[in-house]
C-alpha positions in Angstrom: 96.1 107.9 87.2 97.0 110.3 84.1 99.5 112.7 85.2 99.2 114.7 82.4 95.7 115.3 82.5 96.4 115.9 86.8 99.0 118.3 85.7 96.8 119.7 82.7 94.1 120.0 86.0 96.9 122.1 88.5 97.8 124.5 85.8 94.1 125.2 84.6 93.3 125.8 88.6 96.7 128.1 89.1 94.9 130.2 85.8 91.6 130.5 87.3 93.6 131.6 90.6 95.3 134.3 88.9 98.6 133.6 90.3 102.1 132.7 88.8 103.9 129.2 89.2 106.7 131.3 91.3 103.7 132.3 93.4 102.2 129.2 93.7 105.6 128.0 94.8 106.5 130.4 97.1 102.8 129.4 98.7 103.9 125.9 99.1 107.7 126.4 99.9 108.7 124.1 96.6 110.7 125.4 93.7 109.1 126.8 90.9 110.6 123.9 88.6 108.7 121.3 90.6 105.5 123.0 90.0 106.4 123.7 86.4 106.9 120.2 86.2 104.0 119.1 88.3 102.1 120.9 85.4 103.8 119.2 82.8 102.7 116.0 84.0 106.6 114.9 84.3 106.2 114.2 88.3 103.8 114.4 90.8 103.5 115.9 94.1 103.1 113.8 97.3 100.2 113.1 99.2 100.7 115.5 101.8 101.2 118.9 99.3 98.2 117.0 97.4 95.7 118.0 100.0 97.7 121.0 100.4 97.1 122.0 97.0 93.1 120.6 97.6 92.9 123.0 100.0 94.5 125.9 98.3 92.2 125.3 95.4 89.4 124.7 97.6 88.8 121.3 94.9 88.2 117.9 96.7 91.3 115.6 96.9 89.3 113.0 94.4 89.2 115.8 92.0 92.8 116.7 91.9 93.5 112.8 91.2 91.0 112.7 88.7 92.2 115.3 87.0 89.2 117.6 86.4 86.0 118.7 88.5 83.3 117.3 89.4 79.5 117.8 87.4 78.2 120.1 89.6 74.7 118.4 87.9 76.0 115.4 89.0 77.0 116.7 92.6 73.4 118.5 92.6 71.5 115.2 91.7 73.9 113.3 94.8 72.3 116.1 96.9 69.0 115.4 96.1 69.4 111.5 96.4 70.5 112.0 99.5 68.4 114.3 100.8 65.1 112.0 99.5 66.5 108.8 101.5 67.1 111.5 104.6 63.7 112.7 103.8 62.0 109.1 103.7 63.9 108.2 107.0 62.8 110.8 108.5 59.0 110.1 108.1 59.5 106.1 108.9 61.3 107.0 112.0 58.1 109.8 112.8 56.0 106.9 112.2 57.4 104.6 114.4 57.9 107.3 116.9 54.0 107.9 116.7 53.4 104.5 117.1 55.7 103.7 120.0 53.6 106.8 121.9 50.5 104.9 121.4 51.8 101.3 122.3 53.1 103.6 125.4 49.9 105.2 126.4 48.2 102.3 125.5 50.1 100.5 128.3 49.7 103.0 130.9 45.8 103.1 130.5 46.4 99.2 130.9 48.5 99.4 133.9 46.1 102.2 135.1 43.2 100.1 134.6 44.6 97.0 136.3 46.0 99.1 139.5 42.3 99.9 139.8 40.5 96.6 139.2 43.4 95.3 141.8 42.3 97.8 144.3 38.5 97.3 143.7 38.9 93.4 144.3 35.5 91.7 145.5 36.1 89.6 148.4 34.4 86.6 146.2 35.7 87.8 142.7 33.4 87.1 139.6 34.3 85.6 136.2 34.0 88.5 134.8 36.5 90.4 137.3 38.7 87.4 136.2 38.4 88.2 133.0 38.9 91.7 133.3 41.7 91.2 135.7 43.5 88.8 133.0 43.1 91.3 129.9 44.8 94.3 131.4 47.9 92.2 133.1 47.8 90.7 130.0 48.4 94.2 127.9 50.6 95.4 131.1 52.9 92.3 130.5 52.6 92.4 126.4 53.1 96.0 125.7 57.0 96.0 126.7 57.2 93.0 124.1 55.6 95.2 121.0 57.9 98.2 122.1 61.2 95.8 121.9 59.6 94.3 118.4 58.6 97.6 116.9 62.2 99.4 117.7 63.9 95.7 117.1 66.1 95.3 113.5 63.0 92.8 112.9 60.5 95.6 112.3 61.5 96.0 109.1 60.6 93.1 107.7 57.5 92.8 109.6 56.5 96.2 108.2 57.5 94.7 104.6 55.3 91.5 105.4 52.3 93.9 106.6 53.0 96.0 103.4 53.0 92.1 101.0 49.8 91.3 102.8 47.9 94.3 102.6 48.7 94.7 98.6 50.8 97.8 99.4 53.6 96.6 97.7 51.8 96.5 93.9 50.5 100.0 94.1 54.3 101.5 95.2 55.3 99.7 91.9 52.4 100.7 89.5 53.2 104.3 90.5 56.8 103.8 89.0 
Protein backbone atom coordinates (compact mmCIF):
# COMPACT_ATOMS: atom_id res chain seq x y z
CA UNK A 1 0.00 0.00 0.00
CA UNK A 2 1.67 3.50 -1.11
CA UNK A 3 0.41 6.10 1.17
CA UNK A 4 1.65 8.76 -0.84
CA UNK A 5 0.12 7.88 -3.95
CA UNK A 6 -3.46 7.10 -1.44
CA UNK A 7 -2.84 10.55 -0.17
CA UNK A 8 -1.85 11.98 -3.70
CA UNK A 9 -5.51 9.97 -4.64
CA UNK A 10 -7.66 11.98 -1.39
CA UNK A 11 -6.29 15.34 -2.33
CA UNK A 12 -6.94 14.95 -6.23
CA UNK A 13 -10.70 13.76 -5.22
CA UNK A 14 -11.13 16.77 -2.51
CA UNK A 15 -10.08 19.06 -5.91
CA UNK A 16 -12.55 17.55 -8.18
CA UNK A 17 -15.08 18.04 -5.12
CA UNK A 18 -14.40 21.62 -4.97
CA UNK A 19 -14.17 21.78 -1.31
CA UNK A 20 -11.37 22.87 1.23
CA UNK A 21 -9.45 20.44 3.61
CA UNK A 22 -11.26 22.53 6.59
CA UNK A 23 -14.35 21.49 4.78
CA UNK A 24 -13.57 18.16 4.17
CA UNK A 25 -12.83 18.09 7.91
CA UNK A 26 -15.58 19.63 9.32
CA UNK A 27 -17.55 16.76 6.97
CA UNK A 28 -15.84 14.11 8.85
CA UNK A 29 -15.51 15.64 12.33
CA UNK A 30 -11.34 15.27 12.12
CA UNK A 31 -9.01 18.22 12.32
CA UNK A 32 -7.96 19.77 9.39
CA UNK A 33 -4.19 18.68 10.13
CA UNK A 34 -5.13 15.03 9.96
CA UNK A 35 -6.49 15.49 6.55
CA UNK A 36 -3.68 17.67 5.49
CA UNK A 37 -1.64 14.98 6.59
CA UNK A 38 -3.77 12.24 5.22
CA UNK A 39 -2.89 14.03 1.91
CA UNK A 40 0.64 14.14 2.47
CA UNK A 41 0.82 10.55 2.67
CA UNK A 42 2.38 10.99 6.43
CA UNK A 43 -0.64 8.91 8.09
CA UNK A 44 -3.61 7.23 7.10
CA UNK A 45 -7.11 7.23 8.12
CA UNK A 46 -8.78 4.09 9.68
CA UNK A 47 -10.90 1.78 8.09
CA UNK A 48 -14.05 3.01 9.31
CA UNK A 49 -13.49 7.06 7.90
CA UNK A 50 -12.02 4.97 4.76
CA UNK A 51 -15.39 3.97 3.66
CA UNK A 52 -16.54 7.10 4.94
CA UNK A 53 -14.50 8.91 2.69
CA UNK A 54 -15.56 6.01 -0.19
CA UNK A 55 -18.75 7.08 0.24
CA UNK A 56 -18.26 10.79 0.33
CA UNK A 57 -16.37 10.50 -2.94
CA UNK A 58 -18.78 8.03 -4.20
CA UNK A 59 -15.13 5.87 -5.32
CA UNK A 60 -15.12 2.19 -4.35
CA UNK A 61 -13.19 1.29 -1.18
CA UNK A 62 -10.52 -0.76 -3.51
CA UNK A 63 -9.91 2.40 -5.28
CA UNK A 64 -9.16 4.60 -2.42
CA UNK A 65 -6.47 1.75 -1.29
CA UNK A 66 -5.23 1.62 -4.60
CA UNK A 67 -4.69 4.94 -4.83
CA UNK A 68 -6.30 5.92 -8.16
CA UNK A 69 -9.54 4.93 -10.21
CA UNK A 70 -10.48 2.37 -11.83
CA UNK A 71 -10.40 2.09 -16.18
CA UNK A 72 -13.66 2.76 -16.73
CA UNK A 73 -12.60 0.65 -20.23
CA UNK A 74 -11.64 -1.92 -17.98
CA UNK A 75 -14.86 -1.70 -15.73
CA UNK A 76 -16.91 -1.54 -19.13
CA UNK A 77 -15.23 -4.70 -20.57
CA UNK A 78 -16.00 -6.49 -16.71
CA UNK A 79 -19.62 -5.47 -17.72
CA UNK A 80 -19.66 -7.10 -20.75
CA UNK A 81 -17.93 -10.33 -19.51
CA UNK A 82 -20.32 -10.65 -17.26
CA UNK A 83 -23.17 -9.90 -18.92
CA UNK A 84 -22.03 -12.70 -21.97
CA UNK A 85 -21.68 -15.58 -19.19
CA UNK A 86 -25.27 -14.16 -17.74
CA UNK A 87 -26.34 -14.18 -21.30
CA UNK A 88 -25.05 -17.84 -22.09
CA UNK A 89 -26.69 -19.07 -18.76
CA UNK A 90 -29.54 -17.78 -19.51
CA UNK A 91 -30.11 -19.70 -22.82
CA UNK A 92 -28.67 -23.18 -21.30
CA UNK A 93 -30.99 -22.81 -18.46
CA UNK A 94 -34.06 -21.98 -21.38
CA UNK A 95 -32.82 -25.01 -23.01
CA UNK A 96 -33.05 -27.25 -20.31
CA UNK A 97 -36.22 -25.66 -19.21
CA UNK A 98 -37.66 -26.52 -22.79
CA UNK A 99 -36.44 -29.82 -22.44
CA UNK A 100 -37.75 -30.70 -19.01
CA UNK A 101 -41.46 -29.54 -20.55
CA UNK A 102 -41.11 -32.09 -23.12
CA UNK A 103 -39.65 -35.04 -20.85
CA UNK A 104 -42.86 -33.64 -18.74
CA UNK A 105 -45.53 -33.90 -21.36
CA UNK A 106 -43.95 -36.69 -22.62
CA UNK A 107 -44.66 -38.52 -19.44
CA UNK A 108 -48.16 -37.43 -19.00
CA UNK A 109 -49.14 -38.71 -22.64
CA UNK A 110 -47.42 -41.91 -21.18
CA UNK A 111 -49.29 -42.05 -18.00
CA UNK A 112 -52.33 -40.96 -20.04
CA UNK A 113 -51.90 -43.74 -22.35
CA UNK A 114 -51.25 -46.42 -19.78
CA UNK A 115 -54.43 -45.21 -17.52
CA UNK A 116 -56.32 -46.03 -20.68
CA UNK A 117 -54.82 -49.36 -21.94
CA UNK A 118 -55.33 -50.28 -17.95
CA UNK A 119 -58.94 -49.46 -18.19
CA UNK A 120 -59.43 -51.15 -21.71
CA UNK A 121 -57.90 -54.52 -20.29
CA UNK A 122 -59.16 -57.66 -22.39
CA UNK A 123 -60.31 -60.32 -20.14
CA UNK A 124 -57.63 -62.70 -22.06
CA UNK A 125 -54.89 -59.98 -22.75
CA UNK A 126 -52.86 -60.28 -26.07
CA UNK A 127 -49.03 -59.97 -26.54
CA UNK A 128 -49.41 -57.14 -27.98
CA UNK A 129 -51.48 -55.50 -25.05
CA UNK A 130 -48.48 -56.83 -23.03
CA UNK A 131 -46.29 -55.11 -24.94
CA UNK A 132 -48.12 -52.04 -25.14
CA UNK A 133 -48.94 -52.27 -21.40
CA UNK A 134 -45.03 -52.65 -20.70
CA UNK A 135 -43.83 -49.57 -22.94
CA UNK A 136 -45.91 -46.90 -21.40
CA UNK A 137 -45.31 -48.11 -17.43
CA UNK A 138 -42.08 -48.36 -18.72
CA UNK A 139 -41.89 -44.41 -19.86
CA UNK A 140 -44.40 -43.62 -16.69
CA UNK A 141 -41.60 -45.18 -14.44
CA UNK A 142 -38.45 -43.75 -16.56
CA UNK A 143 -39.45 -40.28 -17.07
CA UNK A 144 -38.95 -39.12 -13.30
CA UNK A 145 -35.38 -40.66 -13.70
CA UNK A 146 -34.39 -38.30 -16.96
CA UNK A 147 -36.00 -35.25 -15.06
CA UNK A 148 -33.62 -35.99 -11.88
CA UNK A 149 -30.60 -36.64 -14.51
CA UNK A 150 -31.31 -33.70 -16.74
CA UNK A 151 -31.57 -31.02 -13.58
CA UNK A 152 -28.84 -33.37 -11.68
CA UNK A 153 -24.99 -31.58 -11.38
CA UNK A 154 -24.28 -34.59 -13.88
CA UNK A 155 -26.04 -32.98 -16.86
CA UNK A 156 -23.24 -31.06 -17.50
CA UNK A 157 -20.98 -33.44 -18.43
CA UNK A 158 -23.40 -35.60 -20.15
CA UNK A 159 -24.26 -32.50 -22.26
CA UNK A 160 -20.27 -32.20 -22.83
CA UNK A 161 -20.04 -35.92 -23.73
CA UNK A 162 -23.14 -35.52 -26.27
CA UNK A 163 -21.34 -32.35 -27.54
CA UNK A 164 -17.55 -34.77 -27.84
CA UNK A 165 -19.63 -37.33 -29.67
CA UNK A 166 -21.61 -35.42 -31.98
CA UNK A 167 -18.28 -33.31 -33.24
CA UNK A 168 -19.73 -30.13 -31.61
CA UNK A 169 -16.83 -29.53 -29.74
CA UNK A 170 -14.26 -28.93 -33.04
CA UNK A 171 -16.57 -26.51 -34.73
CA UNK A 172 -16.97 -24.21 -31.22
CA UNK A 173 -13.06 -24.15 -31.58
CA UNK A 174 -12.60 -23.53 -35.42
CA UNK A 175 -14.82 -20.55 -34.92
CA UNK A 176 -12.26 -19.03 -32.38
Amino acid sequence: MDQQKIGNFLKTLRKEKGITQEQFAETLNVARRTVSRWETGSNMPDLALLMEIADFYEVELRELLDGERRSELMNQDTKETVMKVADLNNEVNERVNRNMHWVFLFGCAAAAALVAVTFLEPEKPTKTFDFLHGVFLGICVGMPFIGLLLTSRHAQKIREAKHRLLGLDREDSSTD
